[in-house]
C-alpha positions, 0 to 999 in steps of 0.5 A, spaced: 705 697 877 708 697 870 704 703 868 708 709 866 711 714 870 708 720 866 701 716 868 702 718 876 698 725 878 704 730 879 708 727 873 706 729 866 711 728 860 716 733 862 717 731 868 716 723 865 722 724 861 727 727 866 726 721 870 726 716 866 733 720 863 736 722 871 733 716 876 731 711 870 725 712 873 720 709 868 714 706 871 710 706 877 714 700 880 721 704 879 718 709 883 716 705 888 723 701 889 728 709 889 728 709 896 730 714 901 737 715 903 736 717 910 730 721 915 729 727 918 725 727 924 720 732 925 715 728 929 717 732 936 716 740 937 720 744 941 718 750 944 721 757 943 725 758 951 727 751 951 732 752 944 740 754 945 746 754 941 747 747 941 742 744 938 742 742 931 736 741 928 729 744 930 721 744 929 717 749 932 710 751 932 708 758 932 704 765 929 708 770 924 707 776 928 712 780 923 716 780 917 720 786 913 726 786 908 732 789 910 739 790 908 742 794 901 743 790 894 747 784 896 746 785 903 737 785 903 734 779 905 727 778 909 727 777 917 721 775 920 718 774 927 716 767 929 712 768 936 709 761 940 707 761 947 714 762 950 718 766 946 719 769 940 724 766 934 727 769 928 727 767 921 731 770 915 731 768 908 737 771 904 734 768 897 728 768 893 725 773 898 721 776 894 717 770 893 718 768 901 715 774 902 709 774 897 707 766 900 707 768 908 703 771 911 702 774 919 698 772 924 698 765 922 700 759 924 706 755 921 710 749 923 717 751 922 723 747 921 730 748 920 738 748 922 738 752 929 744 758 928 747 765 932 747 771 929 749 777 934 748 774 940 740 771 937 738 765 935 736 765 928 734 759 922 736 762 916 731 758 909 726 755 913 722 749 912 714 752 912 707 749 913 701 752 914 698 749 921 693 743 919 690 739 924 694 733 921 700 736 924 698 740 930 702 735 934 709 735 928 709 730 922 706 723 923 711 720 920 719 720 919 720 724 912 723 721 908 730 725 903 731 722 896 738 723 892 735 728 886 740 732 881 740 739 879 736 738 873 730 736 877 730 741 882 729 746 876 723 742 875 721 742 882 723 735 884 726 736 890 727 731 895 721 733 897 717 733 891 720 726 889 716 725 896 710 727 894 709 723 888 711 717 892 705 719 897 701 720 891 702 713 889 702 709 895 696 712 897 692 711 890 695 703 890 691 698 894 695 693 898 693 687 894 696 691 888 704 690 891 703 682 891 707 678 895 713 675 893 716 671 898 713 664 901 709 664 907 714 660 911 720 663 909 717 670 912 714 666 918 721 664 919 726 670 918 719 674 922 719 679 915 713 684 915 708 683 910 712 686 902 706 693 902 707 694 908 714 694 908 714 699 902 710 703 905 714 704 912 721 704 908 718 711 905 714 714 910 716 709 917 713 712 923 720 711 927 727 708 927 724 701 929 720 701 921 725 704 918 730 697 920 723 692 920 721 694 913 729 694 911 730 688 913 724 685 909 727 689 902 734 687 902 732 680 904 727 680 898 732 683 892 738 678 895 732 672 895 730 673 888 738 674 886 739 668 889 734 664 887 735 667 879 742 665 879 741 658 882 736 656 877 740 658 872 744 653 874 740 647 874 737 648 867 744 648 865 745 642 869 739 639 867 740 641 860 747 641 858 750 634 856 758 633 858 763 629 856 764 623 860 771 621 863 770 614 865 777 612 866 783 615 870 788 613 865 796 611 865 798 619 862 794 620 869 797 616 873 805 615 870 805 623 871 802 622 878 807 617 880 813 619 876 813 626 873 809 629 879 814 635 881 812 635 888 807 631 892 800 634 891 797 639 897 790 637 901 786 642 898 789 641 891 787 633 892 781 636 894 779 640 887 781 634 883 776 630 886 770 636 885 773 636 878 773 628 878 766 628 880 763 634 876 766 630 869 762 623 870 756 626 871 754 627 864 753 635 864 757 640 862 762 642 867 762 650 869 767 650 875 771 656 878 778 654 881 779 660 886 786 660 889 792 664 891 798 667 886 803 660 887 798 655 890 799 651 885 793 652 880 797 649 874 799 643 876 791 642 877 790 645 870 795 640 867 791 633 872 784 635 869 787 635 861 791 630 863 784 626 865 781 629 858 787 626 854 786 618 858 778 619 855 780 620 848 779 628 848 784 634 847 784 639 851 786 647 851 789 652 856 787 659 855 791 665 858 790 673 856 797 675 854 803 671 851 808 672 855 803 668 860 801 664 854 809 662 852 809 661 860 805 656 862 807 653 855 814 652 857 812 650 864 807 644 861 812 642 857 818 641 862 813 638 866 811 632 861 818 631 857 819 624 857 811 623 856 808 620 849 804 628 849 804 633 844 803 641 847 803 645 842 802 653 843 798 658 838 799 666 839 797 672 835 805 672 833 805 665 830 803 665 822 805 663 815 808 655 815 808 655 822 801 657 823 798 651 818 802 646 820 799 646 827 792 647 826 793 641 821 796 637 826 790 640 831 785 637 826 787 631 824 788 629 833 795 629 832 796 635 839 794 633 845 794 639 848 794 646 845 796 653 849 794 659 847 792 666 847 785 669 844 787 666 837 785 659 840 777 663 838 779 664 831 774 660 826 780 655 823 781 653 830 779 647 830 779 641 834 779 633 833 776 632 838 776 637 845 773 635 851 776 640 856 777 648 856 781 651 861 781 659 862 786 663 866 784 669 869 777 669 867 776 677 868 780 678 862 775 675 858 769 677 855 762 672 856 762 671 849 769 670 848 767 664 853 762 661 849 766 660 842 769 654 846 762 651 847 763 651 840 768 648 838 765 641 838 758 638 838 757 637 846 761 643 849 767 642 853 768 642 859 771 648 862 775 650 867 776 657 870 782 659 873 783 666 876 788 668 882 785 674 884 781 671 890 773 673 891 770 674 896 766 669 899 759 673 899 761 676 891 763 669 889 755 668 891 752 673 887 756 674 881 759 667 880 753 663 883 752 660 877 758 656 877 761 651 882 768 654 886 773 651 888 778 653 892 786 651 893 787 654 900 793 651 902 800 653 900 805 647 896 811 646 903 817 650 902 815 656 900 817 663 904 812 668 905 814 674 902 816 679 907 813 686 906 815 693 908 813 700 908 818 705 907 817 713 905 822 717 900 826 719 906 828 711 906 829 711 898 837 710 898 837 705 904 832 701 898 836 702 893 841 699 897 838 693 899 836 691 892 844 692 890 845 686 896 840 682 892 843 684 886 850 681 890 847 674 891 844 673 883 837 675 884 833 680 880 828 686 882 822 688 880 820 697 881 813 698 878 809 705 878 802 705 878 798 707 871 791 710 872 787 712 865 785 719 868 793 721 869 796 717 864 800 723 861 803 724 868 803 717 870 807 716 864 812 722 866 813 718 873 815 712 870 820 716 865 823 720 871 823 714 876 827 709 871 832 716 869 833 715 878 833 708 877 839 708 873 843 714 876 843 708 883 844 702 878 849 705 873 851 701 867 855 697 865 855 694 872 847 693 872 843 693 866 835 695 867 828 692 862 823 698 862 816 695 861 809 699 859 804 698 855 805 705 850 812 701 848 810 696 841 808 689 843 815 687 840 819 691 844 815 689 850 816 682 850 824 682 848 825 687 854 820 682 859 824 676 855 831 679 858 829 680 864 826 672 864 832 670 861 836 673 867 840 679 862 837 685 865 837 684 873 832 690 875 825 691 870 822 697 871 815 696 869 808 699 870 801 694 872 802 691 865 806 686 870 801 684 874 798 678 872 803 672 869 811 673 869 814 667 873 822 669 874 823 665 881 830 668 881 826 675 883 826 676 889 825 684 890 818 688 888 819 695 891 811 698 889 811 706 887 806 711 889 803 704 893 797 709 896 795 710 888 793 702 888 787 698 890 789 692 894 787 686 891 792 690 885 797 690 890 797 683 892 798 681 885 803 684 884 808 682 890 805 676 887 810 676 882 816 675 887 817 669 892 815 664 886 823 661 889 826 657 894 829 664 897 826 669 901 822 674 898 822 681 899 815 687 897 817 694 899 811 699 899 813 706 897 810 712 899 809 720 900 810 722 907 801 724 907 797 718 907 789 718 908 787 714 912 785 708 906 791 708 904 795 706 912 789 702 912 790 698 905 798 699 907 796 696 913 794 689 912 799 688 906 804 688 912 801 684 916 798 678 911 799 674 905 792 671 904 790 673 899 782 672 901 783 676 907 786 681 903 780 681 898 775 681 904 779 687 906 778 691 899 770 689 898 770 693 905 774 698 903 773 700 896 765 696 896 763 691 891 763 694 885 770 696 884 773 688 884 775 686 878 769 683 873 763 685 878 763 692 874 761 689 867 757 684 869 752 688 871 749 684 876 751 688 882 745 692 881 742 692 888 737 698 890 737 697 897 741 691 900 749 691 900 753 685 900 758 687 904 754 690 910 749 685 909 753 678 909 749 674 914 742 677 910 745 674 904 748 667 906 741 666 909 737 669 902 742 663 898 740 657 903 733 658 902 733 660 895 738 652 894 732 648 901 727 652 897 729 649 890 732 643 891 725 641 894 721 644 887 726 646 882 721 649 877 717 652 883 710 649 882 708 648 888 701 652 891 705 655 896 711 657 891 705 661 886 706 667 887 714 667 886 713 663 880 708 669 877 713 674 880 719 671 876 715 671 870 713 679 871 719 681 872 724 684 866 731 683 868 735 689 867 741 684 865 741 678 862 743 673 867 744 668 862 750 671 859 753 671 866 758 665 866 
């Protein structure tokens, strides 16, 4: 099976290294595992009198009894009569007739199928699909045939679907059944009734009907889910097994002085719920690896700050590490304020703090002296070193590279703890695949007092009436947010857009009666950050801005988002960014502008933005619509490289792969039960494409 593609009968080197180059069709094993996309059925014959205009494809048997080119220059194409007992039936071919005409041959039987067409008022197929009559397809084909994607560059080559077709039938019927091993514990396929692994492979490329085409399916997405998951989740328990943690025994009076005293307001079910997962994984003795899912304002931070807190009561020091600085000075002042009057130094470490200021807190930081220290990527540089840190923290995870993440395992002897925050929520069957090495928790509640965000659509026509109601806001001492959507492959254009939609902003809001930040990622880090800060600091009341926005600018007195061109933006995005509102005790308003024309996505997407604010719903609905490789991190992973199985159609599959792979080794961890062999020797065989221990 890992013999090399050119070795097949057919293939040679040529054709070996286009493979290779167009499908990554490198060994026998790859071929074996590029299915097809859909089947023609050509298994029934029609006969010549039952066929008419309303049928679509046809196959009939039949004798050429005439052949002739016709036509001038453009026009010429070969016609030529097809004759069975009940009638006769034309075919034409408009190009390569010169070849057609050499390789068919009169008074000889063909099967004949094509796509049934009407030419003055006679039924014609124009390029037919020709066989000669053999006695094995007297009857039609005995099998359904299978079509394969192929590209321009093979078909030149003669690798059509067709062709593609004939070295998989090549290659079947040279394998012998005990050459594709099975893979799966015999139990485990008694269970889900799954058809034997060779027969599957061979009834997905050529099944006899559409009961084999979803049997053998069945088997190879159940096989690729199951393996993920049993992959993922050993990756788990070796690093539970071998990675050491810090220990916190103790629930120490900084913890319980800022519960009982400090504490803003009472803490919610699900928050009190993921502090006691939290709670648990630190007494454990291993290493914590925990994502911490949970919706823009449900009160991750508060969270953040009783898991360092429970470090800093062991005799650790803790970070928190945030992808921007605006997010960084944010999450810095809201810590501080909430720990005034505690005996606790927060200090905060960005790209922009150098020279004295910089030495004296990574003294400080060395010598014990900072107990919590916030940051942006500069908290990876080498001379950040900690006295003793037990706890990481990591904002928005997808902003950081693996590696990123592992230089804070470094930072002491035995690695920190780490907790992983993100505010996009992933789908359940996503976090199962692409996260199933770490353990999520998810705050689903939302702390009490806070309005759901109210969410409208309007169109150009309505533009005026927005501006005014953003003027009413204005009024009652509230500021707005209008943000324009910036795509790479329009940037220029997206760019001009901004440029003209602030001139228009202006021309409503007129100075000095209203002043206006504008906010994007061509504006030098400095500018940028003084604009955010006038409008954080209440001087400016409208920001216009592009998606640099999207995560972590907390100003509660803004109470309006108005999304531009909203059809141009994912859903998920779209729920991050009326996220940015509704962090006050006033009501809160996100206005959805678009062109008058929408595609039936986009009403789609629009329409569950006006009728939810749950942000799981909403990243359900996205997976569905935009599928999974588009969510946020799933792309650089890397692991979403599934051939058959698709996690949004096939999530009951899944979930039942995933509890077998966890039933199956939690009773053999290192699979070495006899009737565990053959899936021990085939994890051992297969070379993984990405390396799955990088995948935290």
């Amino acid at each position: 099976m890992s013999n090399p593609i050119e070795y097949l009968k057919g293939v040679g080197p040529q054709k070996g290294e286009l493979l290779r180059k167009e499908l990554a069709i490198h060994t026998f094993a790859d071929l074996l595992s590029y299915f097809p996309f859909r089947y023609v059925d050509r298994t029934k014959i029609d006969k010549i009198r039952d066929i008419h205009g309303g049928m679509d494809f046809v196959q009939v048997r039949g004798r050429i009894v005439h052949k002739e080119v016709i036509g001038e220059n453009r026009a010429k194409r070969l016609v030529a009569t097809l004759r069975d007992e009940t009638g006769e039936l034309e075919l034409v071919w408009f190009q390569g007739h010169q070849w057609v005409q050499k390789s068919i041959r009169e008074n000889v039987n063909y099967l004949v199928y094509g796509r049934i067409s009407s030419f003055n008022g006679a039924l014609q197929i124009s390029h037919p699909e020709m066989d000669l009559l053999t006695e094995e397809i007297a009857g039609g084909k005995q099998f359904l045939e299978p079509v394969y994607s192929t590209t321009e560059k093979l078909k030149a080559r003669g690798l059509t679907a067709k062709g593609i077709g004939k070295l998989t039938k090549n290659l079947l019927e040279q394998l012998a059944p005990t050459e594709i091993q099975e893979n799966i514990p015999a139990d485990v396929t008694a269970q889900f009734k799954l058809m034997p692994r060779h027969l599957a492979y061979f009834k997905i490329h050529f099944p006899a009907n559409d009961d084999d085409v979803r049997a053998a399916q069945r088997r190879l997405k159940f096989e690729e889910l199951f393996i993920a998951q049993i992959r993922i989740l050993r990756l788990k328990l070796r690093r539970q097994q071998q990675s050491q943690g810090f220990i916190f025994k103790n629930v120490g009076d900084h913890f319980n002085n800022f519960y009982n005293t400090f504490l803003p307001f009472p803490l919610t079910g699900a928050q009190k719920r993921v502090l006691k997962e939290i709670r648990q994984d630190t007494q454990a003795g291993k290493q914590m690896n925990r994502l911490l899912q949970g919706d823009v304002g449900s009160g991750k931070t508060i969270v953040a700050l009783l898991t360092m807190l429970l470090a800093i009561d062991n005799g650790f020091q803790a970070c928190l590490m945030a992808p921007t600085e605006i997010l960084s000075q944010q999450h810095y002042k809201g810590i501080s304020e909430l720990l005034e009057g505690m005996p606790l130094k927060v200090a905060l470490l960005t790209g922009s703090i150098k020279g004295k200021a910089r030495k004296k807190i990574l003294a400080e930081l060395a010598a014990g002296e900072i107990h919590i220290l916030i940051g942006t990527h500069a908290l990876l540089e080498p001379e950040v070193v900690f006295q003793h840190i037990g706890m990481a923290i990591i904002d928005e995870q997808h902003r950081f590279g693996v590696a990123q993440r592992a230089r804070l395992w470094q930072k002491n002897n035995t690695p920190p703890h780490i907790l992983v925050m993100t505010a996009t929520p992933i789908p359940r069957t996503l976090a199962m695949t692409v996260y199933g090495d770490l353990d999520v928790s998810v705050i689903d509640e939302m702390p009490p007092g806070r309005k759901p965000i109210t969410t409208v659509h309007r169109n150009e026509v309505q533009r005026a009436q927005v501006m005014d109601f953003i003027k009413d806001e204005i009024r009652k001492g509230r500021q707005a947010y209008v943000v324009y959507p910036l795509i790479e492959d329009s940037e220029k254009m997206d760019y001009e857009n901004l440029m003209r939609g602030y001139e228009e902003v202006k021309a409503f809001f007129p100075e000095p009666k209203y002043y206006i930040s504008m906010v994007h990622g061509k504006q030098p880090a400095d500018v940028r950050e003084t604009n955010m800060h006038r409008f954080i600091t209440g001087d400016t009341q409208i920001m216009v801005a592009t998606t640099v926005i999207e995560v972590g600018v907390n100003v509660p007195n803004a109470s309006v988002m108005v999304i531009e061109s909203t059809e141009r933006f994912g859903l998920s995005q779209l729920h991050q960014l009326r996220g940015r509102v509704g962090r006050g005790a006033e009501q809160s308003y996100c206005i959805l502008m678009t062109g008058n024309k929408l595609g039936n996505d986009s009403k789609e997407r629009i329409k569950v933005m006006v009728q939810t604010n749950d942000g799981f719903i909403i990243s359900e609905k996205d997976m569905e619509l935009r599928g999974p490789g588009d969510i946020e991190g799933t792309r650089q992973s890397g692991i979403l490289d599934l051939r058959i199985a698709d996690i949004v159609e096939d999530k009951v599959i899944l979930a039942a792969a995933r509890e077998t792979a966890e039933r199956i080794l939690e009773k053999d961890p290192a699979l070495e039960l006899p009737q565990h062999r053959n899936l021990h020797e085939f994890l051992t065989r297969q070379r993984s494409k990405s390396n799955w221990s990088k995948i935290s």
